[in-house]
C-alpha positions as CSV (number, residue, x, y, z in Angstrom):
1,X,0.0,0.0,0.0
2,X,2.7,2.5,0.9
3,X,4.6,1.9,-2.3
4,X,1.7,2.8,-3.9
5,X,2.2,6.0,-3.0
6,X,5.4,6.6,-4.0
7,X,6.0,8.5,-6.9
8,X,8.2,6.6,-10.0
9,X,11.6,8.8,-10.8
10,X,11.3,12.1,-8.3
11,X,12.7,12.4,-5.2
12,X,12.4,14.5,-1.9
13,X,14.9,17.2,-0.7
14,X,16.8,14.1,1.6
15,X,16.7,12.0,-1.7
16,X,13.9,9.7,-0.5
17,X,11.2,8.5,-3.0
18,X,8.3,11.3,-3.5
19,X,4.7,10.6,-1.8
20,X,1.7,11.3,-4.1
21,X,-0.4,13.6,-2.0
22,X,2.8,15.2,0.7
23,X,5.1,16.1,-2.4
24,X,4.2,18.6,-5.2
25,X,1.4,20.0,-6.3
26,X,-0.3,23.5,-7.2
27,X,1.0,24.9,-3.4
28,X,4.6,23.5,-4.1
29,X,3.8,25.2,-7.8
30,X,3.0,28.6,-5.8
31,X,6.8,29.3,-4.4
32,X,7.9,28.9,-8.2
33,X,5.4,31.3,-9.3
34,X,6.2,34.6,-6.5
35,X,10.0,33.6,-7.5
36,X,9.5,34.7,-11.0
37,X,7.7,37.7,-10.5
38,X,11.0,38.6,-8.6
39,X,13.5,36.9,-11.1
40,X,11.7,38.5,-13.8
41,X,11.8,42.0,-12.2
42,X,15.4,41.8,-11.7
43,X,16.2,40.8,-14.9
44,X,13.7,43.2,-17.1
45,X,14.5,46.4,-14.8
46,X,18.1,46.1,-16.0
47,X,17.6,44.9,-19.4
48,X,14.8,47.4,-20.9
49,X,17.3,50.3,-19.7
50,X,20.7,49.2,-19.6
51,X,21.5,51.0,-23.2
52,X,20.8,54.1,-21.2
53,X,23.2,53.3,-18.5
54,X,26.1,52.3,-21.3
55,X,25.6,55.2,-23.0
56,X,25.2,57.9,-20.6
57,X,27.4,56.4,-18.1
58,X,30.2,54.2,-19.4
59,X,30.2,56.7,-22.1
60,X,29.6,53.9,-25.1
61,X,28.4,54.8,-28.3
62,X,24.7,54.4,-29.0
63,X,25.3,51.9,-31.3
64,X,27.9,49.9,-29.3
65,X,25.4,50.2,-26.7
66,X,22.7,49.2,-28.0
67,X,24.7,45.9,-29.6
68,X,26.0,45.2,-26.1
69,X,22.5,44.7,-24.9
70,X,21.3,42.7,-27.5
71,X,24.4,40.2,-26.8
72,X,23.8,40.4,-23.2
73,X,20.0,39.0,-23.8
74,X,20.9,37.0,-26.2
75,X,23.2,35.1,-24.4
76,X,20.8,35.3,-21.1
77,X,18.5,33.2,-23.7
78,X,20.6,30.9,-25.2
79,X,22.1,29.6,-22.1
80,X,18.4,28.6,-20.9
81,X,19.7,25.7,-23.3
82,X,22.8,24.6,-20.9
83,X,20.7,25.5,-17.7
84,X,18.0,22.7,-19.2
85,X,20.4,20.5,-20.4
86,X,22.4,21.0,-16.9
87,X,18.8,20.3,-15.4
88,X,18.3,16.8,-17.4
89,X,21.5,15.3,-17.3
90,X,23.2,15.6,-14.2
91,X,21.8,17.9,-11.4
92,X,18.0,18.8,-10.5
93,X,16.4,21.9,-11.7
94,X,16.4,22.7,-7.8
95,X,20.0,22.9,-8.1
96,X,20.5,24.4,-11.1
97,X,17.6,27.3,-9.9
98,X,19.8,27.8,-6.8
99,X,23.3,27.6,-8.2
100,X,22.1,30.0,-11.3
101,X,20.4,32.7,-8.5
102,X,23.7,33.0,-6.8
103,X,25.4,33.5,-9.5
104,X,23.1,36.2,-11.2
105,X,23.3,38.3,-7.3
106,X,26.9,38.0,-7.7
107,X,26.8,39.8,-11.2
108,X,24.1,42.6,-10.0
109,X,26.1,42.6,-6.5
110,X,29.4,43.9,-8.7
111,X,27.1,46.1,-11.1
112,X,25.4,48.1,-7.8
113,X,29.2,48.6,-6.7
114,X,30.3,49.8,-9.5
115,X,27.3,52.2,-10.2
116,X,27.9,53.5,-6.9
117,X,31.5,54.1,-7.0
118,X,32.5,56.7,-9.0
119,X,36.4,55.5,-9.0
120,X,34.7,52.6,-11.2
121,X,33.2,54.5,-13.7
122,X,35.0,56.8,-16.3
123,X,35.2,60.3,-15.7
124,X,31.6,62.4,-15.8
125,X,32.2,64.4,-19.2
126,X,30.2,67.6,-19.9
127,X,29.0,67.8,-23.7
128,X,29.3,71.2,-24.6
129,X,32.7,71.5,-23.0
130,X,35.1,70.5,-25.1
131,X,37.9,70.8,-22.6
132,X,36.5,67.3,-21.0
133,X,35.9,64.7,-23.9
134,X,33.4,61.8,-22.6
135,X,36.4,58.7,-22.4
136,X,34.9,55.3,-23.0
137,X,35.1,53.1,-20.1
138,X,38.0,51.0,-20.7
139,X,40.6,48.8,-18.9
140,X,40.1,47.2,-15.2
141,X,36.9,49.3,-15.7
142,X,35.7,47.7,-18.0
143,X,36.3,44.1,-16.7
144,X,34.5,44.8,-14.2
145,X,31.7,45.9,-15.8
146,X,31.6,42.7,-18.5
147,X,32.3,40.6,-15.8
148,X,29.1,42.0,-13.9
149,X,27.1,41.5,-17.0
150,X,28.3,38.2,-18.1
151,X,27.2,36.6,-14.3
152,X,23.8,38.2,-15.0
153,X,23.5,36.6,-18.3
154,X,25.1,33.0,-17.2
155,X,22.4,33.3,-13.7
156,X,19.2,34.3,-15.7
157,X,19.9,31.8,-18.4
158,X,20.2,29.1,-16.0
159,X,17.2,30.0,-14.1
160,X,15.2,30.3,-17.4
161,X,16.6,26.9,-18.1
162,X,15.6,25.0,-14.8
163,X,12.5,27.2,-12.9
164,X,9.4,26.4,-15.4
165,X,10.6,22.8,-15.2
166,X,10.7,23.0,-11.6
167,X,7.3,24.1,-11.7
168,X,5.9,21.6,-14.2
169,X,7.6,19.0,-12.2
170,X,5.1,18.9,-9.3
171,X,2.0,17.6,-11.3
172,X,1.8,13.7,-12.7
173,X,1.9,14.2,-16.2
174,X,-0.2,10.5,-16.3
175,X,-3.1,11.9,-15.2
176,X,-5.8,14.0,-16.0
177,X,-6.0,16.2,-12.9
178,X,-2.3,16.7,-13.3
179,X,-2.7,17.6,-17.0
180,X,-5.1,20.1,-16.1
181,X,-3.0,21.2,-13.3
182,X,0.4,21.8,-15.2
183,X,-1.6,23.6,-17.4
184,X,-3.2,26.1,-15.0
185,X,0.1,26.5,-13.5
186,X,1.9,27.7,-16.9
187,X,-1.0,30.5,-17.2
188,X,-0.4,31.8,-13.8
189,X,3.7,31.5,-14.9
190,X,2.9,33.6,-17.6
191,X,0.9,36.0,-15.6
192,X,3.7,36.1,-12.8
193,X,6.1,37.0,-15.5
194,X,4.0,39.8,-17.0
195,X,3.6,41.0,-13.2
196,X,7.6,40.8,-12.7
197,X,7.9,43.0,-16.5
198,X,5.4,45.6,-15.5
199,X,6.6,46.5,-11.9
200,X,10.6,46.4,-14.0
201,X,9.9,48.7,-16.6
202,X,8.0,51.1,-14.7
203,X,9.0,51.5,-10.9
204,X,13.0,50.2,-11.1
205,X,13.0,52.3,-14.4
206,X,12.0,55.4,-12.8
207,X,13.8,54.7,-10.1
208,X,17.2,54.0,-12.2
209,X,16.2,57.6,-14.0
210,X,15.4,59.7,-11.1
211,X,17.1,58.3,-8.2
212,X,20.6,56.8,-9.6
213,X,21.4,53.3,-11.8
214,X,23.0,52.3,-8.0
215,X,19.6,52.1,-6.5
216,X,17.8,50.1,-9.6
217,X,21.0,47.6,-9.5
218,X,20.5,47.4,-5.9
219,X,17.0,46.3,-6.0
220,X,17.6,43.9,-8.6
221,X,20.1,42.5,-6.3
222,X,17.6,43.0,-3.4
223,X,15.0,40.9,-5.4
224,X,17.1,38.4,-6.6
225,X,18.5,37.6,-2.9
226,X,14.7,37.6,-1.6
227,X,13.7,35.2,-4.3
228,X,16.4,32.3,-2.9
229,X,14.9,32.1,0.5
230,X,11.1,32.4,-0.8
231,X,12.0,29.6,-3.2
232,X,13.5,27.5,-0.2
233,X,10.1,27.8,1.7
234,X,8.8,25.1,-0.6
235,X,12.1,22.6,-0.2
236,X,10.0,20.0,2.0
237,X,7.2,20.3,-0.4
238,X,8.5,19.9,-3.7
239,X,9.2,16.6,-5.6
240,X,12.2,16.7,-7.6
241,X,12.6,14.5,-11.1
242,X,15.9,12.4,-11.0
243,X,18.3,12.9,-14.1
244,X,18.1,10.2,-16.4
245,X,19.9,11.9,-19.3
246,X,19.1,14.7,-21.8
247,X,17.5,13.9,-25.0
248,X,20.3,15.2,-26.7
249,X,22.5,12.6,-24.9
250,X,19.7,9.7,-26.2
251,X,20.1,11.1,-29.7
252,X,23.7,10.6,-29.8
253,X,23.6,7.3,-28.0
254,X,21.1,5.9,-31.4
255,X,23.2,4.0,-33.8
């Protein structure tokens, strides 16, 4: 009788066998859902304004800019591929979400420090006076700003890779109240999502416009670090799928 309950391929948080009815579910769903509203926030704020920020701040061309962005999401996109991959062959998506949200707070940690230190930025340049020239950013400068950006990208492209699965995870795919369920649950992602977008490009812009680039950084970082302890809450409840191998690994394995 007891085995019946157990639930084929996912484990708990101790690596026991899942129970139907203690582990997953729409309530372990819920903690996925609040922790994109706040991965999404921190992501978007940044995103949707940073050509501003390269331009007016770190002195880069509009053009330059404006490619530097579209490489940063880019990348933030395509690495979704590793963090899935990651997520199917050899860790959990609970690991992957948690390894990817440190590693995005560590990128927005060394962008808020750098946005609030001046001795990290290039010189302010006056337009009209030609006696101070606007010098791009360049050198340890610099480094430090790609090196913020590029942990932003590799964090939110793992998290995009492993926290939808997470999600989907807790409903049995075998039956028709978990069909229904995993389906509910990916409206209510997508309306999480939109909730994250709209609070980023209108509050953490204006905030970034009016109040400093340090202070929008810093609550991107703020959200970010909330968003690893709200996801934790659910630990005891969720049911997480063993790896058994990507499909691109069963592809290559065919002869």
């Amino acid at each position: 009788m007891e085995e019946a309950n157990h639930l084929e391929g996912y484990v708990d948080w101790k690596g026991r066998t899942a129970l139907k009815g203690h582990h997953g579910g729409m309530l372990a769903a819920s903690f996925v859902l609040v922790v994109e509203v706040l991965e999404n926030l921190a992501y978007l704020a940044n995103a949707s304004n940073l050509v501003l920020y390269l331009s007016q701040f770190m002195h880069f061309s509009p053009t330059r800019s404006a490619n530097i962005v579209t490489n940063f999401m880019g990348t933030a996109f395509l690495l979704a591929l590793l963090g899935g991959f990651l997520s199917d062959a050899f860790f959990t998506t609970y690991c992957i979400y948690l390894i990817s949200a440190a590693i995005e707070l560590m990128g927005l940690l060394i962008l808020t420090i750098q946005a609030h230190m001046p001795k990290l930025k290039p010189p302010v340049c006056v337009l009209p006076n030609t006696d101070t020239p606007c010098r791009e950013i360049d050198g340890a400068k610099e480094a430090i700003l790609f090196t913020g950006l590029s942990l932003v990208a590799l964090g939110v492209g793992g998290i995009k890779g492993s926290l939808p699965a997470h999600g989907a995870e807790q409903f049995d795919e075998n039956t028709g109240d978990g069909r229904r369920l995993r389906s509910t649950f990916f409206n209510y992602y997508v309306f999480s999502l939109s909730c994250g977008a709209l609070i980023a490009v209108t509050f953490v812009v204006w905030i970034e416009d009016n109040k400093g680039w340090q202070w929008g950084f810093g609550i991107a970082s703020a959200t970010v670090l909330l968003s690893i302890p709200v996801f934790l809450l659910g630990t005891t409840l969720y049911r997480n799928k063993i790896p058994r191998g990507s499909p691109i690994t069963t592809i290559f394995k065919v002869r």
